[in-house]
Backbone as JSON Lines, residues from 0, in Angstrom:
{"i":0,"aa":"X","n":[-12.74,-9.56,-2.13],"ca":[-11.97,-8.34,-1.93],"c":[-10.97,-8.15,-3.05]}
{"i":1,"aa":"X","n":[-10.93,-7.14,-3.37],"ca":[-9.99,-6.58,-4.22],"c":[-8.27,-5.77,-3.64]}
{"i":2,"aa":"X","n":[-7.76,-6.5,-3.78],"ca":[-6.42,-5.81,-3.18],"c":[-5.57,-4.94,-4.76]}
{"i":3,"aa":"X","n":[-5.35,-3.37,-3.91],"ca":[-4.79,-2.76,-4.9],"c":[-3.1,-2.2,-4.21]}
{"i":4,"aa":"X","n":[-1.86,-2.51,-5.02],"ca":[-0.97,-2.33,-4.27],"c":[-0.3,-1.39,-5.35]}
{"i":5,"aa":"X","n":[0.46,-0.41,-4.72],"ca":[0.75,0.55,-4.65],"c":[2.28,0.73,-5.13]}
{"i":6,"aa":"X","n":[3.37,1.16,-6.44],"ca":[4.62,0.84,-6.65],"c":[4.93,1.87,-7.1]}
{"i":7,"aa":"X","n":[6.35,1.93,-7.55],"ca":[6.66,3.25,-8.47],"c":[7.99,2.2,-9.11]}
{"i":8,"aa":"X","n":[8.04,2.73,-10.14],"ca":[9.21,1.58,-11.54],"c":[10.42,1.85,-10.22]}
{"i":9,"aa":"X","n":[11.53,1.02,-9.8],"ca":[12.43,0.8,-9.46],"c":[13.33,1.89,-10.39]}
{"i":10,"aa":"X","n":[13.41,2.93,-10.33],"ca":[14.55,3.55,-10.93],"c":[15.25,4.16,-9.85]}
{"i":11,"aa":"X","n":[17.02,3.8,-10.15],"ca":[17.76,4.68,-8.87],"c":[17.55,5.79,-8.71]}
{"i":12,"aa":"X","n":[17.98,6.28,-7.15],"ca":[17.5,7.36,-7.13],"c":[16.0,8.3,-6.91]}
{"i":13,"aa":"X","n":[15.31,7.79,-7.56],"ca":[13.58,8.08,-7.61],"c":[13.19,6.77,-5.84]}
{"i":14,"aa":"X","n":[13.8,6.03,-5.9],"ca":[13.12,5.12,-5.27],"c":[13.97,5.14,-4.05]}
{"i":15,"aa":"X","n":[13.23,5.04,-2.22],"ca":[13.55,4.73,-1.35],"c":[14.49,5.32,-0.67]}
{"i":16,"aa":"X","n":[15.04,6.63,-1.23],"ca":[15.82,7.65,-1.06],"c":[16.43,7.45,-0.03]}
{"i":17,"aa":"X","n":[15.51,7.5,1.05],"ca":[15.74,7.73,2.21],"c":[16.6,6.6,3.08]}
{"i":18,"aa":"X","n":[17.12,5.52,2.44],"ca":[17.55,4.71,2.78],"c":[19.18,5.26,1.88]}
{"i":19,"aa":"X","n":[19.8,6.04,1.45],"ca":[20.7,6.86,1.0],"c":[21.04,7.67,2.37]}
{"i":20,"aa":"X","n":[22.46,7.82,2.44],"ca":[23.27,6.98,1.39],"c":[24.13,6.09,2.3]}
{"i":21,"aa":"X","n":[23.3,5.52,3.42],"ca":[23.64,4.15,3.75],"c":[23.47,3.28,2.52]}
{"i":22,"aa":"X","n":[22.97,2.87,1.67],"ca":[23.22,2.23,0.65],"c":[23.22,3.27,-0.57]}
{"i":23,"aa":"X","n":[23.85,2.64,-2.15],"ca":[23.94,3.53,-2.97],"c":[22.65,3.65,-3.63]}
{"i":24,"aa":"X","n":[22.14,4.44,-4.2],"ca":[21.14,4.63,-5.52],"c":[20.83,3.01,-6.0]}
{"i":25,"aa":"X","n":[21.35,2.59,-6.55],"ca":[21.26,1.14,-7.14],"c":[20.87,0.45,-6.69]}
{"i":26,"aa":"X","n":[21.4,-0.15,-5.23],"ca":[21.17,-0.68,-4.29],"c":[20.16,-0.31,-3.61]}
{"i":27,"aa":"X","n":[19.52,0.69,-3.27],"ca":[18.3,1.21,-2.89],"c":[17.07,0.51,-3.71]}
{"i":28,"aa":"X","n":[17.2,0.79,-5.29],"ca":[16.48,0.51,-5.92],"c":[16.31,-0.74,-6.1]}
{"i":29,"aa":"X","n":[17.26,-1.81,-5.98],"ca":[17.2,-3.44,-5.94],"c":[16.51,-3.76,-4.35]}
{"i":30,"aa":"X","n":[16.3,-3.33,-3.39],"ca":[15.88,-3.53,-2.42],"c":[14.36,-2.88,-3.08]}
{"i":31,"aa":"X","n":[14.02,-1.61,-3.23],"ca":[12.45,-1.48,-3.76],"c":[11.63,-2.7,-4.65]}
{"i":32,"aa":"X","n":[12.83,-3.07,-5.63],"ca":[11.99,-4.21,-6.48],"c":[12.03,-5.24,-5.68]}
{"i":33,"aa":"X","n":[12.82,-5.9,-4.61],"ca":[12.76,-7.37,-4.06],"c":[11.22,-6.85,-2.98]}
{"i":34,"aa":"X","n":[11.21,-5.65,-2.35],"ca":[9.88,-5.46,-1.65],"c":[8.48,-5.56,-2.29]}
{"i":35,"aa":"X","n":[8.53,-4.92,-3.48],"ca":[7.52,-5.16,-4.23],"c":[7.22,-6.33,-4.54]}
{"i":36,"aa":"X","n":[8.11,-7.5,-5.07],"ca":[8.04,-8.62,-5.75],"c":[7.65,-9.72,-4.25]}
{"i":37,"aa":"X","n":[8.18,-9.18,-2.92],"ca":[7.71,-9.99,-1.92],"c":[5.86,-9.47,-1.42]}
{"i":38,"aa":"X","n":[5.91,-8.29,-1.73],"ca":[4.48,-7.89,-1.01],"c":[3.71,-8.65,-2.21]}
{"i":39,"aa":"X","n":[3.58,-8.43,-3.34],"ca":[3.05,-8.98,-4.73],"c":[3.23,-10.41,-4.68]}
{"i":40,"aa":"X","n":[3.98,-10.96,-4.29],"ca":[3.59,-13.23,-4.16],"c":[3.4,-12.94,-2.55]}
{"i":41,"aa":"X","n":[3.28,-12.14,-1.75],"ca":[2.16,-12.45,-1.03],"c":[0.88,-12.5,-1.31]}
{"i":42,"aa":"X","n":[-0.13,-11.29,-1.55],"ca":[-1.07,-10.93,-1.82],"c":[-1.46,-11.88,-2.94]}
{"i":43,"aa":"X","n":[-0.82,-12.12,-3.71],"ca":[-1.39,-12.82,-4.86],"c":[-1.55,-14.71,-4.51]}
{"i":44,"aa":"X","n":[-1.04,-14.43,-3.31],"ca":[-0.9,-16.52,-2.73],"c":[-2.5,-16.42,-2.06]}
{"i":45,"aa":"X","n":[-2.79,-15.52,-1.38],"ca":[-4.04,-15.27,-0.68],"c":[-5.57,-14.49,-1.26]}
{"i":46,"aa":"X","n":[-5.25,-13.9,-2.4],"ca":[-6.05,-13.2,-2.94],"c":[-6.54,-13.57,-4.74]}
{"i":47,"aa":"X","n":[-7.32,-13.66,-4.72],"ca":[-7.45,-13.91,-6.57],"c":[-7.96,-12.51,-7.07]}
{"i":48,"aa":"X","n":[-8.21,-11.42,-6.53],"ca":[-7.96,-10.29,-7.58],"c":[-7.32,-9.27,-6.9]}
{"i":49,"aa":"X","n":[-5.88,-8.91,-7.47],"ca":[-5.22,-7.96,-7.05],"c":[-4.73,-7.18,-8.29]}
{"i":50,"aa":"X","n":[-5.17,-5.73,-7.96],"ca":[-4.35,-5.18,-8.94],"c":[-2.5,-4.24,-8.22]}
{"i":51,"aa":"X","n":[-2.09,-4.37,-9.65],"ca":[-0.49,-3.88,-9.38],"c":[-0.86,-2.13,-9.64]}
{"i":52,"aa":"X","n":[-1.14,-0.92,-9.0],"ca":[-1.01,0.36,-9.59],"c":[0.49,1.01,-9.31]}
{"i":53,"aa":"X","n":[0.81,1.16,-10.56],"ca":[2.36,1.68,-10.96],"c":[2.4,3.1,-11.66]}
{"i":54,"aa":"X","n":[3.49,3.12,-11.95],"ca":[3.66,4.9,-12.53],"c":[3.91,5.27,-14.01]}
{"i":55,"aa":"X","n":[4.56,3.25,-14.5],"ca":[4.61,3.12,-15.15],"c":[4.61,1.63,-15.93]}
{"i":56,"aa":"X","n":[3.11,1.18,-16.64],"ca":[2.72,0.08,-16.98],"c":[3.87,-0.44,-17.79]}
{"i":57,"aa":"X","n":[4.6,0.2,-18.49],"ca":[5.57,-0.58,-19.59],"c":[6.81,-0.83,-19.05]}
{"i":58,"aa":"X","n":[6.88,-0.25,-17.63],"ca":[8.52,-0.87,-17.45],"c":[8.21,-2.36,-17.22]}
{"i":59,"aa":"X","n":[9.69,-2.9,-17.39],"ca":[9.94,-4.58,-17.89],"c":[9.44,-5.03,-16.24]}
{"i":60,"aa":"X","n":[9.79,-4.51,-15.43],"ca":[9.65,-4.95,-13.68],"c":[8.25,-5.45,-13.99]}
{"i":61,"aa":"X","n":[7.39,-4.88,-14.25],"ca":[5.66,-4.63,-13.78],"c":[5.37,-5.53,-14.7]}
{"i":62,"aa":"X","n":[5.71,-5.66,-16.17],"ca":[5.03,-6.67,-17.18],"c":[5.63,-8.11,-16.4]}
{"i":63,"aa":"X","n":[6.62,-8.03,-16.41],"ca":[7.31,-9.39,-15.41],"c":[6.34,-9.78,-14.29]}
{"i":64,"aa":"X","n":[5.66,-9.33,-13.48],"ca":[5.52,-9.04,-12.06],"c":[3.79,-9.82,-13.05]}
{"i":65,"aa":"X","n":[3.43,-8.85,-13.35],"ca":[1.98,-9.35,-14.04],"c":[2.01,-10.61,-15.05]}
{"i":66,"aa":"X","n":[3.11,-10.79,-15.43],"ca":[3.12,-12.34,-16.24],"c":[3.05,-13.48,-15.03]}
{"i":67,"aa":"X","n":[3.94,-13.16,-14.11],"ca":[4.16,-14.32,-13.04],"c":[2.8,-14.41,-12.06]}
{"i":68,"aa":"X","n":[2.71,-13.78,-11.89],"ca":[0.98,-13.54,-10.46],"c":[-0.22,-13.71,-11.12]}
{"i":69,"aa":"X","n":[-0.31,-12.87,-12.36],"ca":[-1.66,-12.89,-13.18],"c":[-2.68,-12.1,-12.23]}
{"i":70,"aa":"X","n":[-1.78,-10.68,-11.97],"ca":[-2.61,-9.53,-11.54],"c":[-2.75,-8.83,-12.17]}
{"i":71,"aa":"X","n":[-3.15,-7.4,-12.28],"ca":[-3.69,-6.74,-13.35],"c":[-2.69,-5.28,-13.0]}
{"i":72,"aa":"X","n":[-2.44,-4.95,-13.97],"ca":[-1.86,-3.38,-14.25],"c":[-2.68,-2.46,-14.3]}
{"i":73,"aa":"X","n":[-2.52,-1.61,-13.23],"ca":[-3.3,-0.14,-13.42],"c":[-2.37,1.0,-13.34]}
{"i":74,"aa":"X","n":[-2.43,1.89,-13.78],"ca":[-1.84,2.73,-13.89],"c":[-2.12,4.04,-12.59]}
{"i":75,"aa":"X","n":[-1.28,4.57,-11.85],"ca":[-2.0,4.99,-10.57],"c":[-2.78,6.39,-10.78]}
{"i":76,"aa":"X","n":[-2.37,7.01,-11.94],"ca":[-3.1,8.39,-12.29],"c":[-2.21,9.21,-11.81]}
{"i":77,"aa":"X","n":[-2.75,10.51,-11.72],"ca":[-2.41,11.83,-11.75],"c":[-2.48,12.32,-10.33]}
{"i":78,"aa":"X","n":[-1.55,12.92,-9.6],"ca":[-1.88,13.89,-8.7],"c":[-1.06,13.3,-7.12]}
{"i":79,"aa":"X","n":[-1.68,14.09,-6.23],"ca":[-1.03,13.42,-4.96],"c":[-0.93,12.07,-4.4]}
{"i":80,"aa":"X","n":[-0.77,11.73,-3.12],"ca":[-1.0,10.03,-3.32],"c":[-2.88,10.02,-3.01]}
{"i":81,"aa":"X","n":[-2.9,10.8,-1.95],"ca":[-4.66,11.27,-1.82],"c":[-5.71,11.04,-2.68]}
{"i":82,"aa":"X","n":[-4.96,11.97,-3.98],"ca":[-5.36,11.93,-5.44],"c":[-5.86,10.61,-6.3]}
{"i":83,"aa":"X","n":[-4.4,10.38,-6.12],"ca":[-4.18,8.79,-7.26],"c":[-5.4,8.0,-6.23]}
{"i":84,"aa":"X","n":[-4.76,7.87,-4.89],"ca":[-6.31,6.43,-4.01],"c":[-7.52,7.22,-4.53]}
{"i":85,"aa":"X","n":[-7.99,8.17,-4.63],"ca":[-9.31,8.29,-4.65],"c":[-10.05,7.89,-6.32]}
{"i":86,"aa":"X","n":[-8.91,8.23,-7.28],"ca":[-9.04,7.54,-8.51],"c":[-8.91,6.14,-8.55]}
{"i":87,"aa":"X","n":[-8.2,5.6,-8.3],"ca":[-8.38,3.98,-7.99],"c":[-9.39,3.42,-7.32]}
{"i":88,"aa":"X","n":[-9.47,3.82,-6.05],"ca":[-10.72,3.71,-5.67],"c":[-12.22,3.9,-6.08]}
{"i":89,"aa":"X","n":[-12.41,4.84,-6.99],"ca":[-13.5,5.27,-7.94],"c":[-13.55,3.93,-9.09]}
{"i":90,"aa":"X","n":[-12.06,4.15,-9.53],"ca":[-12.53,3.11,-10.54],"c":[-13.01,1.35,-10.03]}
{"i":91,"aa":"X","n":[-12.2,0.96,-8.92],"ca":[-12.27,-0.39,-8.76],"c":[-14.16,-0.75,-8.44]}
{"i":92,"aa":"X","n":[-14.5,0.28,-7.96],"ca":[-16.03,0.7,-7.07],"c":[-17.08,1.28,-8.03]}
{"i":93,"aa":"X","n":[-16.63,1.59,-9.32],"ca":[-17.35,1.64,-10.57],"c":[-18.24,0.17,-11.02]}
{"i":94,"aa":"X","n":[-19.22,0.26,-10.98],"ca":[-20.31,-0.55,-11.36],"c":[-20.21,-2.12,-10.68]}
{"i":95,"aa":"X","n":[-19.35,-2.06,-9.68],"ca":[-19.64,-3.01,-8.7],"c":[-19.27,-2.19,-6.97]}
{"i":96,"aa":"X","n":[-19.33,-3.26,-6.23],"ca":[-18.97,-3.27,-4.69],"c":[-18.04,-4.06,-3.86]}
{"i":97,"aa":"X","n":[-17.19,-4.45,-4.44],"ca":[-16.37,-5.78,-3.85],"c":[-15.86,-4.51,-3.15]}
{"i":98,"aa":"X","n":[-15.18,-5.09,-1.67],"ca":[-14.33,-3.95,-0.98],"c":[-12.74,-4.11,-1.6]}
{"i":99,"aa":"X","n":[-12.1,-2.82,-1.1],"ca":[-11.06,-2.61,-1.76],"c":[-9.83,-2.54,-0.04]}
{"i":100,"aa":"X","n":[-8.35,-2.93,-0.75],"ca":[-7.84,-3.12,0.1],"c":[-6.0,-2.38,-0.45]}
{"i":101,"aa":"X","n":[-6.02,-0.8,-0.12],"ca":[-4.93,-0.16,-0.44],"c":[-3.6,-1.27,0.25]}
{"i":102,"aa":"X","n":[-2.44,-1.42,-0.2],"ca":[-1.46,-1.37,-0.38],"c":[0.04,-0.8,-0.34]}
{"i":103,"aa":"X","n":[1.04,-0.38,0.25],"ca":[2.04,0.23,-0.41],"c":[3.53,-1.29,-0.37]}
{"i":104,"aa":"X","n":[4.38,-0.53,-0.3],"ca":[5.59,-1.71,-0.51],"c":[6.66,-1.43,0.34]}
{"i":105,"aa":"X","n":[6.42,-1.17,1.25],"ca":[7.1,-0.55,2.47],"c":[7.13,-1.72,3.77]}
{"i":106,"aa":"X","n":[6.48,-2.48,3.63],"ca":[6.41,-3.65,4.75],"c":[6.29,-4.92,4.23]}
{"i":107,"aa":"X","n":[7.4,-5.43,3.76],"ca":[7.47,-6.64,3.02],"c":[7.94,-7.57,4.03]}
{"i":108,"aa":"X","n":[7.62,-7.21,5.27],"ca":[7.97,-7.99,6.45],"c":[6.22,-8.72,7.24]}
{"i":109,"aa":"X","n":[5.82,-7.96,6.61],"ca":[4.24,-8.51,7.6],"c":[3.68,-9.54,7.08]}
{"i":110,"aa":"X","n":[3.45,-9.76,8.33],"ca":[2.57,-11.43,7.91],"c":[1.42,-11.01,6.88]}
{"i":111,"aa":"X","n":[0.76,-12.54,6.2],"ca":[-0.03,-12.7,5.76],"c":[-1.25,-12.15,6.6]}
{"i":112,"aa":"X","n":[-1.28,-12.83,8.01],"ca":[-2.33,-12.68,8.86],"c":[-3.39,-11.05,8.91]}
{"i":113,"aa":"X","n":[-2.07,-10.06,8.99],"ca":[-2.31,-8.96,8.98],"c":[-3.5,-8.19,7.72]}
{"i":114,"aa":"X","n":[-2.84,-8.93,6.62],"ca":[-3.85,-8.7,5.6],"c":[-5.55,-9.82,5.94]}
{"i":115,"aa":"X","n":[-5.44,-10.86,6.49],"ca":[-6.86,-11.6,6.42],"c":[-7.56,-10.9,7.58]}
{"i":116,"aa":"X","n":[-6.48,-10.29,8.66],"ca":[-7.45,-9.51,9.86],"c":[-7.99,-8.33,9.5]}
{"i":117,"aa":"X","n":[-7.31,-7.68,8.36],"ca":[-8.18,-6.59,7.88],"c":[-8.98,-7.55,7.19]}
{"i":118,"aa":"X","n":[-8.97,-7.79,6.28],"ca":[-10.75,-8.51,5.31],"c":[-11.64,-9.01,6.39]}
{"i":119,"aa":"X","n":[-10.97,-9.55,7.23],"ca":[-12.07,-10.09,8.42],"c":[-12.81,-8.75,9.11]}
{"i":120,"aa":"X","n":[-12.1,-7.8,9.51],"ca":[-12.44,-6.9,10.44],"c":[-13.26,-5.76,8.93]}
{"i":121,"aa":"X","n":[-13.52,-5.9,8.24],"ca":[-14.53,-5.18,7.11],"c":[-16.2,-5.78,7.34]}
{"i":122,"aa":"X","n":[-16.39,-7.11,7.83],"ca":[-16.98,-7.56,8.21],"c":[-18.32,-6.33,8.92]}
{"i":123,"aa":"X","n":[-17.51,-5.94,10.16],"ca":[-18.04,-5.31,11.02],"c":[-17.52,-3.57,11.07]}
{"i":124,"aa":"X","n":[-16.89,-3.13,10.45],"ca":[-16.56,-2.11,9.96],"c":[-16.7,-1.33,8.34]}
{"i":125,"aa":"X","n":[-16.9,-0.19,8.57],"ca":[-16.54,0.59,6.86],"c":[-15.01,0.85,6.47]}
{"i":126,"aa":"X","n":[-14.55,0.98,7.45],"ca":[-12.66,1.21,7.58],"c":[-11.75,0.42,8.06]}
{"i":127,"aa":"X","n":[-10.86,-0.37,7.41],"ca":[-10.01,-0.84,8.55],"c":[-8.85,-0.51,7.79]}
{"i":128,"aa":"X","n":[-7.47,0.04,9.06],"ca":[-6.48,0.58,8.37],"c":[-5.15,0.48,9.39]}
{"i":129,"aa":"X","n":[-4.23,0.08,8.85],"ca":[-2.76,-0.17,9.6],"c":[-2.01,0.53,10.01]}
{"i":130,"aa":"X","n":[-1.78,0.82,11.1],"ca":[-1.09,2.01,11.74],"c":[0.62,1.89,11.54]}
{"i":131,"aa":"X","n":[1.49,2.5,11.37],"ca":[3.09,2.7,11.3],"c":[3.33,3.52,12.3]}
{"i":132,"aa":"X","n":[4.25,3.0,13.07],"ca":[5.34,3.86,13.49],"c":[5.23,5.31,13.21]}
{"i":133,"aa":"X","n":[5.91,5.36,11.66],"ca":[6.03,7.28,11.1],"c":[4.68,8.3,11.43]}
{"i":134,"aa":"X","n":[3.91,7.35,11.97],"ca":[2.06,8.31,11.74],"c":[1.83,8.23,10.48]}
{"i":135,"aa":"X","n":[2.2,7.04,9.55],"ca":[1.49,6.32,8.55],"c":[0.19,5.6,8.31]}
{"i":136,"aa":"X","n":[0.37,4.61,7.81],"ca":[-0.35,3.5,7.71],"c":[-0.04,2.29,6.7]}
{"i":137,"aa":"X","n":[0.03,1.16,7.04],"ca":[0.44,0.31,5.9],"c":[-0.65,-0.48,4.97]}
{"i":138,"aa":"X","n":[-1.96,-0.1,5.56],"ca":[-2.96,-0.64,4.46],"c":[-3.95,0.38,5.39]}
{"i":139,"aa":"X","n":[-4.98,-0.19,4.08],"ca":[-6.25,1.11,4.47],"c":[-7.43,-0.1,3.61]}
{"i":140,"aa":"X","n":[-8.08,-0.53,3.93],"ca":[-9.6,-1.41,3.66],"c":[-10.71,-0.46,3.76]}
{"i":141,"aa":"X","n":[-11.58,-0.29,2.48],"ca":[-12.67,0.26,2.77],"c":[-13.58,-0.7,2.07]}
{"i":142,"aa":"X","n":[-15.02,-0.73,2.64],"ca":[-15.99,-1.63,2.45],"c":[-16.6,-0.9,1.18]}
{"i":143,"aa":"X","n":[-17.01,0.5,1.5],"ca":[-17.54,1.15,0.38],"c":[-16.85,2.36,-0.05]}
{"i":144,"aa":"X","n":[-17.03,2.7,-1.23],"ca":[-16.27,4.2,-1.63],"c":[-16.61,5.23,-1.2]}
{"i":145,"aa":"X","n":[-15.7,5.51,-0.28],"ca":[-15.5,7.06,0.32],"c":[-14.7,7.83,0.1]}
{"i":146,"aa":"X","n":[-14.56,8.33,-0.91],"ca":[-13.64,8.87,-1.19],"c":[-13.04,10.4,-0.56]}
{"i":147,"aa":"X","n":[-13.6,11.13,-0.12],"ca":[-13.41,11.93,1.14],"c":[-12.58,11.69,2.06]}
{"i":148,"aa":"X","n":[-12.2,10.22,2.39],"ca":[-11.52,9.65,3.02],"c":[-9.64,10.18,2.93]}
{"i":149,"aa":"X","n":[-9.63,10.6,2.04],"ca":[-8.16,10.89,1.44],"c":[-8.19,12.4,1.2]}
{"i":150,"aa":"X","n":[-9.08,13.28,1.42],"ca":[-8.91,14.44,1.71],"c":[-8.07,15.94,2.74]}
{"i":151,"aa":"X","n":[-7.27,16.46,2.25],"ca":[-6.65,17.6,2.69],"c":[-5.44,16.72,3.86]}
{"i":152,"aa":"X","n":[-4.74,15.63,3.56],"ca":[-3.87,14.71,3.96],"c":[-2.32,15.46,3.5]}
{"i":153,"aa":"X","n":[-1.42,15.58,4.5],"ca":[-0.28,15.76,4.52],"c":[0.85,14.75,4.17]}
{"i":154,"aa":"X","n":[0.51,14.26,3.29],"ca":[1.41,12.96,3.1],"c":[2.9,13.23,2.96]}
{"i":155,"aa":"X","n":[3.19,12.29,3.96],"ca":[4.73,11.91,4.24],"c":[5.09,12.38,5.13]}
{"i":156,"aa":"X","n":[4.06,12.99,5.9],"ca":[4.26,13.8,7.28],"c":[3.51,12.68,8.7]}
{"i":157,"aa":"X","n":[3.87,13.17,9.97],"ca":[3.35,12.06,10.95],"c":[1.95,12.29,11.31]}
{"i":158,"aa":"X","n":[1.12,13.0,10.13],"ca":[-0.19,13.59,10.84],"c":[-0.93,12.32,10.21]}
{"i":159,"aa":"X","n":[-0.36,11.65,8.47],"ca":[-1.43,11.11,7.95],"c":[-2.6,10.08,8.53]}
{"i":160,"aa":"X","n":[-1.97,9.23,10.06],"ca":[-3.28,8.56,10.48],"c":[-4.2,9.55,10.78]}
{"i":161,"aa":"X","n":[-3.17,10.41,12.07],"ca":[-4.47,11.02,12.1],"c":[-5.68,11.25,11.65]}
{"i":162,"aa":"X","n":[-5.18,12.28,10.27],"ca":[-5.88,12.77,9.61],"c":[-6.56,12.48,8.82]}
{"i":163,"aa":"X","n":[-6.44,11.3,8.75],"ca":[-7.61,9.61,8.24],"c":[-8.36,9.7,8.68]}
{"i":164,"aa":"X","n":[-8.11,9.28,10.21],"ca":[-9.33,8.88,11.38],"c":[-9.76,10.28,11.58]}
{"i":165,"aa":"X","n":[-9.26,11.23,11.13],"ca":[-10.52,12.79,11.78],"c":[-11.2,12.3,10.57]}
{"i":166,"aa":"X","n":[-11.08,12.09,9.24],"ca":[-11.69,12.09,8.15],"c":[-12.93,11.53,8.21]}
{"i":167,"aa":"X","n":[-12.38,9.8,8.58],"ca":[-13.2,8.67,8.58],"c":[-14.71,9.25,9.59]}
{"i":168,"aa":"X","n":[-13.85,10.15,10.84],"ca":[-15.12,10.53,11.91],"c":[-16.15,11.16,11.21]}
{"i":169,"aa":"X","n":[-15.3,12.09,10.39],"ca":[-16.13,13.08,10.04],"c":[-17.78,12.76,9.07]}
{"i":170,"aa":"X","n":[-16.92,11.54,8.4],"ca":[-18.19,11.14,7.47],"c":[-19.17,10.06,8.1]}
{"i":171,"aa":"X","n":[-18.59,9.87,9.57],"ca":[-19.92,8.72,10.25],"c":[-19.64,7.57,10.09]}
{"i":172,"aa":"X","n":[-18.31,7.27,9.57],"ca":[-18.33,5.68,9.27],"c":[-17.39,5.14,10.53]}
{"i":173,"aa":"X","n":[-17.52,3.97,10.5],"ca":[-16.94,2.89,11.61],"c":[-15.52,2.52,11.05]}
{"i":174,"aa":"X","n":[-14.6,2.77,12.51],"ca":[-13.6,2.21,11.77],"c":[-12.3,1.61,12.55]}
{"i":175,"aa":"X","n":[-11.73,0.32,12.51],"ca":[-11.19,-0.61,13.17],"c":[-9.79,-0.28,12.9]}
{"i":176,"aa":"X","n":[-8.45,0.13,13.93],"ca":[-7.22,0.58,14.03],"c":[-6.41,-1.41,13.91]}
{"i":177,"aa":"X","n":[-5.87,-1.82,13.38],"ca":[-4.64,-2.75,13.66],"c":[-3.67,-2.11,14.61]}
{"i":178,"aa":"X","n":[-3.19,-3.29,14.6],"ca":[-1.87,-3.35,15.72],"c":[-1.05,-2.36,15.46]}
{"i":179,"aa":"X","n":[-0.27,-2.0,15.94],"ca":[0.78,-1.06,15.23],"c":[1.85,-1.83,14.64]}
{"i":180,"aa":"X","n":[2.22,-1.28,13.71],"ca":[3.7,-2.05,12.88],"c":[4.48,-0.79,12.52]}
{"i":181,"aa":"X","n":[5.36,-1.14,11.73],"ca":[6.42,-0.28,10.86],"c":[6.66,-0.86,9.37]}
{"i":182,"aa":"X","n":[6.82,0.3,8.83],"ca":[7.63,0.47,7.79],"c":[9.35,0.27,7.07]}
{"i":183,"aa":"X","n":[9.7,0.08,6.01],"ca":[11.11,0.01,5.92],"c":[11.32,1.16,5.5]}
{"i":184,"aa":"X","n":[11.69,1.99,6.22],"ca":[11.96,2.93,5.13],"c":[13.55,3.65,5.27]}
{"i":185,"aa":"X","n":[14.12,3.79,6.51],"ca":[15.55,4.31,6.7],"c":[16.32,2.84,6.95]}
{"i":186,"aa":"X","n":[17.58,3.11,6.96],"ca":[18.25,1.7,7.01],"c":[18.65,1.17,8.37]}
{"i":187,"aa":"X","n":[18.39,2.11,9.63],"ca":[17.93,1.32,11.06],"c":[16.51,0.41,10.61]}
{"i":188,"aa":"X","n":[15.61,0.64,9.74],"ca":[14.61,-0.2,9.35],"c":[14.62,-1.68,9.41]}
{"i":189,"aa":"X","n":[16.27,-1.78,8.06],"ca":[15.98,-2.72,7.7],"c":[16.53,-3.63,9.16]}
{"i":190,"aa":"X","n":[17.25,-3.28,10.14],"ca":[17.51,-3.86,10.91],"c":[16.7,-4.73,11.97]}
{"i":191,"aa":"X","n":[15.8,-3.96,12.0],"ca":[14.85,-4.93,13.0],"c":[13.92,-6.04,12.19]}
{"i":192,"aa":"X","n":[13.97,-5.9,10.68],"ca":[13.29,-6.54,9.61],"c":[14.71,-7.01,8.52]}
{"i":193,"aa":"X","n":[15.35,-7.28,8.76],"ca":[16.32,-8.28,7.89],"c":[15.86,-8.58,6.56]}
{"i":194,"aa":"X","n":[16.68,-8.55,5.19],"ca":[15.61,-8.84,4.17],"c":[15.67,-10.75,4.29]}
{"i":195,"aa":"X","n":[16.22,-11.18,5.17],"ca":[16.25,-13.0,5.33],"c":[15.05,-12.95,6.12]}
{"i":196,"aa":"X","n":[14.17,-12.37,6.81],"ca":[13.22,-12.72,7.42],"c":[11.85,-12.08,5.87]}
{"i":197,"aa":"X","n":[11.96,-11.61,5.41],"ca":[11.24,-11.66,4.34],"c":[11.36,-11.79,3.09]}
């Protein structure tokens, strides 16, 4: 399996907003890079090919991040987030089949487990994908490229499982829900997830 995780350069402000202005800009953004840098030596303790897709390959964070793990830099592309997965996804699924296993950096609290029960549950499924709290999702596993899968999606709104699983129906494929979890994303977040527990 191929795990592809999902970042944007730590710049204040740009990053985690929504955790403003219980904490400042700065501070927002030092909490984005310690999430990233915890989801990234996870994935990379359990996985031997993961790529990092960022917004921007040359900031110092990401070359750092790829010197220490010895994951690979991709660049996430152009367009919505819909957009960018279906380009990543195209490319990782270009002239091979290993399954692919989306990413974001929003739950630097979840177990390892969570990630081997999706690779396990691909097994017997075309989809397996992590439900949030917000009507998110915190990972998305597909066995083969479907890219349809990420079509006419409201992102950042509480429809996006939904509107997965109408997707996933629509094209006939099988597909396995996880437990429910959450996200960090407002600063009641970090409370039930402490950054000492991750």
């Amino acid at each position: 399996m191929r795990v592809i995780v999902l970042s944007k350069a730590p710049i204040a402000g740009k990053v985690k907003t929504r955790l403003m202005p219980r904490y400042t800009a700065e501070q927002a953004a030092t909490l984005h890079k310690q999430m990233t840098e915890v989801v990234v030596t996870k994935v990379c303790s359990i996985f031997d090919d993961v790529w990092l897709a960022v917004d921007d390959i040359e900031h110092q964070f990401f070359q750092r991040l790829q010197q220490e793990h010895a994951c690979q830099l991709q660049h996430q592309g152009l367009g919505d987030l819909g957009q960018r997965l279906q380009s990543l996804a195209a490319a990782s699924f270009k002239g091979e089949s290993r399954p692919i296993m989306f990413l974001g950096t929003d739950s630097p609290h979840v177990n390892i487990g969570r990630y081997q029960q999706a690779m396990a549950a691909l097994n017997n499924h075309d989809v397996v994908i992590g439900p949030v709290e917000d009507g998110g999702y915190d990972l998305i596993a597909m066995a083969n490229y479907s890219p349809s899968i990420f079509d006419d999606i409201d992102w950042g709104s509480s429809t996006v499982f939904d509107k997965t699983i109408s997707n996933i129906s629509r094209l006939g494929l099988s597909v396995k829900a996880l437990d429910m979890s959450f996200d960090l994303d407002y600063a009641e977040d970090l409370k039930r997830a402490p950054t000492n527990t991750w």
